[in-house]
C-alpha positions, -999 to 999 in steps of 0.1 A, spaced: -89 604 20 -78 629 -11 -103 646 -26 -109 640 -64 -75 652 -88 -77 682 -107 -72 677 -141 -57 707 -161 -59 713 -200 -30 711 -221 -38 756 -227 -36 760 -197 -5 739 -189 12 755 -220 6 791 -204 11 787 -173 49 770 -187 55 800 -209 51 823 -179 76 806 -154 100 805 -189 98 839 -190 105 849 -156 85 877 -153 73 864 -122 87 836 -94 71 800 -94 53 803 -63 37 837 -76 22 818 -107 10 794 -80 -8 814 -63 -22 834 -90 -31 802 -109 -44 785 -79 -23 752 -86 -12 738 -54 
């Protein structure tokens, strides 16, 4: 069975958005350093 969903906030959606837009760093960085996946 999955565990129980992680809900995320529409700030913290928004931010972690702006920083893949601005390419500063790769997709699976901002994972990582975000703890999303």
């Amino acid at each position: 069975m999955a565990g129980k969903r992680q809900n995320y906030s529409a700030d913290f959606k928004a931010k972690v958005a702006l920083e893949a837009i601005r390419g500063e760093a790769t997709i699976a960085e901002l994972v990582v350093k975000h703890g999303v996946h």
